[in-house]
C-alpha positions in Angstrom: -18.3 29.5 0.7 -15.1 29.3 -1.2 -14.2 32.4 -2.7 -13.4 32.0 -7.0 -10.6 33.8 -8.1 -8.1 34.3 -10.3 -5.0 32.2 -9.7 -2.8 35.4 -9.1 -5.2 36.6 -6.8 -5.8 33.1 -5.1 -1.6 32.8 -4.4 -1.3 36.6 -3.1 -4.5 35.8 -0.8 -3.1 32.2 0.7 0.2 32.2 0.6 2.8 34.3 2.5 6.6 34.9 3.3 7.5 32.6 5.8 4.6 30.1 5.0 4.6 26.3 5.9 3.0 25.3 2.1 2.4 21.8 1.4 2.0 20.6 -2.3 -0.2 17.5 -2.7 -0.7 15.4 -5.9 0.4 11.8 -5.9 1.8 11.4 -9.6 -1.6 12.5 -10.5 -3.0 16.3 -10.4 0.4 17.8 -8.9 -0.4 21.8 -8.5 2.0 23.1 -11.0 0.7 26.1 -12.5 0.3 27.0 -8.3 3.7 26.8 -7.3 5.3 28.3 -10.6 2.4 31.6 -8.8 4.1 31.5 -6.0 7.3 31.4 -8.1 6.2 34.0 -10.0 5.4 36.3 -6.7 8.7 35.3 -5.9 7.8 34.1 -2.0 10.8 33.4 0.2 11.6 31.5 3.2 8.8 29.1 2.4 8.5 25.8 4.2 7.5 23.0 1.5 5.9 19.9 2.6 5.1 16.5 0.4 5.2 13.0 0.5 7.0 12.9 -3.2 9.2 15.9 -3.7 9.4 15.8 -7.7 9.9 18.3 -10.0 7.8 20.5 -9.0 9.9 21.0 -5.9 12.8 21.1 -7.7 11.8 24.1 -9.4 10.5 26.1 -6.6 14.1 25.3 -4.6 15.7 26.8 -7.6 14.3 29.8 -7.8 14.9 30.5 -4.1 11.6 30.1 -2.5 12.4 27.2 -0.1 13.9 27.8 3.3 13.0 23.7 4.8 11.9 20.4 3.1 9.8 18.3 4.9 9.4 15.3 2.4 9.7 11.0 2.3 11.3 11.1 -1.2 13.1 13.4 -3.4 13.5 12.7 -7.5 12.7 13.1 -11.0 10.4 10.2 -11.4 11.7 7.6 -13.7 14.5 10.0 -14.7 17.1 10.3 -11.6 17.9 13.1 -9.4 16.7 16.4 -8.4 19.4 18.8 -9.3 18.4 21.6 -7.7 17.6 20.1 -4.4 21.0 18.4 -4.8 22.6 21.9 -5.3 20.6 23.3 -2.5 21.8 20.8 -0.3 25.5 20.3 -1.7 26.5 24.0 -2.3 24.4 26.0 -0.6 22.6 27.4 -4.1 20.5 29.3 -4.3 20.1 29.1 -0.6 20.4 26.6 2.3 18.3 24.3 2.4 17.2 22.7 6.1 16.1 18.5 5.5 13.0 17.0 7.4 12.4 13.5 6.2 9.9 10.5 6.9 8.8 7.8 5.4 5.8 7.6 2.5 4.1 6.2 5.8 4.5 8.2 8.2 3.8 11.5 6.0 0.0 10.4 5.4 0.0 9.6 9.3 0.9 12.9 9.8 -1.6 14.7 7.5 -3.9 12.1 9.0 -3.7 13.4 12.2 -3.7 17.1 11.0 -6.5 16.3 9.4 -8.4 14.7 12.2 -7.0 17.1 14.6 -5.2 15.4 16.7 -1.7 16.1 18.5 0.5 13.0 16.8 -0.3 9.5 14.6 1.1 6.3 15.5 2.3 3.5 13.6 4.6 0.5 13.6 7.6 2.0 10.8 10.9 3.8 11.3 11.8 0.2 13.4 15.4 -0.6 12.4 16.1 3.3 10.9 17.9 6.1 11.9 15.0 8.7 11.4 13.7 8.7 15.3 17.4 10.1 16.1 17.9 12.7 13.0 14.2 13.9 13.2 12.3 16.0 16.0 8.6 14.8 15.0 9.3 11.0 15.2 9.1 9.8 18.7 8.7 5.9 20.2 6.0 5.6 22.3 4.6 2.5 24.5 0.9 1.4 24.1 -0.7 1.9 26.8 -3.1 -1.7 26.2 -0.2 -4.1 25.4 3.0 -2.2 25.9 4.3 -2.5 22.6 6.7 0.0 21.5 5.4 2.2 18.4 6.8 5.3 17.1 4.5 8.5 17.5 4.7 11.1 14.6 3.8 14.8 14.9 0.5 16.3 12.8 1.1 18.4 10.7 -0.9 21.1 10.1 0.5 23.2 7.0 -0.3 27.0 7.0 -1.0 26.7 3.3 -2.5 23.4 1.0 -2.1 23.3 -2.1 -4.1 20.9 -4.7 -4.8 20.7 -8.0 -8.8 19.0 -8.7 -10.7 18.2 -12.1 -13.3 20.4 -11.2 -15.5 22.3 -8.9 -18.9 24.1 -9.2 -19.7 28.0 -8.7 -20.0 27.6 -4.8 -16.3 26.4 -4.6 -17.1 22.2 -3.9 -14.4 20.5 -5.4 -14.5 17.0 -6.9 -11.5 15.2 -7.8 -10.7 11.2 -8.6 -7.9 9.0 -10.1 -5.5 8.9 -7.6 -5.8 11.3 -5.3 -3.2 10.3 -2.3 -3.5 12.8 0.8 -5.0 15.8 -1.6 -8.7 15.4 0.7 -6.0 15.5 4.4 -4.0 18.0 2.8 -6.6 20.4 2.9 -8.8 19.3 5.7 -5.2 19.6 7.9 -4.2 23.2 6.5 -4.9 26.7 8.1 -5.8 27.9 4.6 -6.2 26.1 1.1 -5.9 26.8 -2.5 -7.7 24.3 -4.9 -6.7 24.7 -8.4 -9.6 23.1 -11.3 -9.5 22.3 -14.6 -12.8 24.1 -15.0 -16.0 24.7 -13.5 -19.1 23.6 -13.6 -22.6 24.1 -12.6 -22.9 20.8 -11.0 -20.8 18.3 -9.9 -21.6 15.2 -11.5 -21.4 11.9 -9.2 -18.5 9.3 -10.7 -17.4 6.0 -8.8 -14.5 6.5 -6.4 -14.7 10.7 -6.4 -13.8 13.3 -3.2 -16.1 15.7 -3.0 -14.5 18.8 -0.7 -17.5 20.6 0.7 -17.2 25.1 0.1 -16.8 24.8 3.6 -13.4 23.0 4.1 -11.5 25.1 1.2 -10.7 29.0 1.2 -10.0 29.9 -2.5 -10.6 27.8 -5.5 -8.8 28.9 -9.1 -9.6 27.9 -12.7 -6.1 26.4 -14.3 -6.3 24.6 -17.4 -3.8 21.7 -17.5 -2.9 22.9 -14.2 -1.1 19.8 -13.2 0.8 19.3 -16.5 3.6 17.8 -16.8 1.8 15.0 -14.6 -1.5 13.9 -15.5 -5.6 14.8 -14.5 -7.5 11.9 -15.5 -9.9 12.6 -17.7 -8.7 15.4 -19.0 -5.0 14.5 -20.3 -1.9 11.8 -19.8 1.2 12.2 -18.4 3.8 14.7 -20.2 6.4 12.1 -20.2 8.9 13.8 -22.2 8.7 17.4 -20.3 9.9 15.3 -16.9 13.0 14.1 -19.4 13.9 17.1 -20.7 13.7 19.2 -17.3 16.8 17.0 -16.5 19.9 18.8 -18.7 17.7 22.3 -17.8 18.2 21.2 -13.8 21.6 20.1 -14.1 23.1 23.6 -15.2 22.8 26.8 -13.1 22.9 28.8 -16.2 20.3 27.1 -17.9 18.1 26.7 -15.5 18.1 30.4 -14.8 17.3 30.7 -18.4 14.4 28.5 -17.8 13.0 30.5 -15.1 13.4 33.5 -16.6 11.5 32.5 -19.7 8.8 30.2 -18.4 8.1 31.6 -15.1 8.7 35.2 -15.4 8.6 35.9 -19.1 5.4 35.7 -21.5 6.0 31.9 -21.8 4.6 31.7 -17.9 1.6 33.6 -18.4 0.7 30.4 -19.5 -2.1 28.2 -17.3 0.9 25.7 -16.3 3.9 27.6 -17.3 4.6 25.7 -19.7 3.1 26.8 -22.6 5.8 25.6 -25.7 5.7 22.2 -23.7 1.8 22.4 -23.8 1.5 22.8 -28.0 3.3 20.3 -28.5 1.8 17.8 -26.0 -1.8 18.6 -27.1 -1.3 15.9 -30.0 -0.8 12.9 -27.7 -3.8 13.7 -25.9 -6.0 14.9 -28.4 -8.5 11.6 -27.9 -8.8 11.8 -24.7 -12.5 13.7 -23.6 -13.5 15.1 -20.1 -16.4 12.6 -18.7 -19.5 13.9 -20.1 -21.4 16.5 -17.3 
């Protein structure tokens, strides 16, 4: 059975120095109040992995926890650039930063194949790119049926996954919906997995298009309340839109960004569920009407 505990507890139990992590959260339940815990524990040397590097990335580059990126995309969703990956990258700051990249495609082939434990995925993309010749895990490959040429992509098989769900019940089975991208791989593919829930319950009630994990598949599972804020858990509350503009002019300066993390990460202000607790009050009026589904 999944163990329940504490966030604090559930980062310091899963999630090492050294660690390949992967993040998981398609716009939708992205495990922020997670990764500002293992910001707070101040890990180091961290591989990160996920399809959409966003913010949430952004932040944990910053405060020095990221050694590689393995990623598809990189940016502040309809906002521009990722600052501190740029720095990262650019200058060095706060440390180097080593680049694995794939396409959206061949990510979930990859977690895919972690997943279903098998060696690599296959699938027609990367024809016509240069990402076969700058990146170790892409490979062409010939069917052996029809002799097409296909490109072969490594599993991957994260130490750590990381998700955030809407809720699990007291034996750790996790249900989640909306969209969920490769949350249900991400897990199922990792050594170890940390499930972060907006509450739980004493049973899970059946809804049309949910993923039910089983206790089985998932190590630790952690109570965070608006876990996934400044994105969105259906069902519980919208998209923080104005918390993804304003982490722009905070990413852009060294000096306030530093500020940032010393306030809302390490500071009282991160004690908060999500880390964002002055950005929480004053959301909670825009989604005031919205109600959990009824249990």
């Amino acid at each position: 059975m999944a163990e329940l505990l504490s966030l604090q507890e559930a980062v310091a139990s899963v999630v090492h120095d050294g660690d390949s992590v992967a993040f998981e959260g398609f716009t939708h339940l992205i495990p922020f109040a997670a990764a500002h815990e293992v910001m707070r524990q101040r890990r180091r040397d961290l591989t990160v992995i996920r399809l959409t590097p966003d913010v949430i990335f952004d932040q944990l580059i910053g405060a020095g926890c990221v050694r590689k990126l393995v990623f598809s995309w990189g940016g502040n969703p309809g906002v521009g650039s990722l600052h501190r990956f740029r720095d990262a990258v650019e200058n060095d700051w706060p440390a180097p930063l080593e680049l694995e990249e794939h396409s959206h495609a061949g990510m979930a082939n990859r977690f895919a194949a972690g997943a279903s434990n098998l060696p690599f995925a296959v699938l027609r993309g990367y024809t016509g790119t240069d990402l076969p010749e700058r990146t170790p895990s892409i490979k062409p490959i010939e069917c052996p049926f029809t002799g097409e040429k296909l490109t072969a992509v490594s599993a991957l098989n994260p130490d750590v996954g990381v998700i955030h769900a809407q809720r699990a019940d007291r034996e750790g089975n996790v249900q989640l919906w909306g969209i969920v991208g490769v949350q249900k791989e991400t897990v199922l593919a990792s050594t170890r997995s940390l499930v972060t829930v907006e509450e739980i319950v004493d049973e899970l009630e059946p809804l049309p298009g949910a993923i039910v994990l089983p206790h089985w598949t998932v190590t630790c599972v952690a109570v965070a309340p608006r876990g996934a804020h400044p994105s969105y858990a259906q069902g519980y509350y919208d998209r923080d839109n104005e918390a993804y503009r304003a982490w722009d002019p905070i990413a852009r300066d060294r000096e306030k960004f530093q500020q940032w993390l010393d306030e809302e990460i390490y500071g009282e202000a991160g004690r908060s569920p999500a880390g964002y607790a002055r950005q929480d009050a004053e959301s909670s009026n825009q989604n005031a009407g919205l109600e959990a589904p009824r249990r």
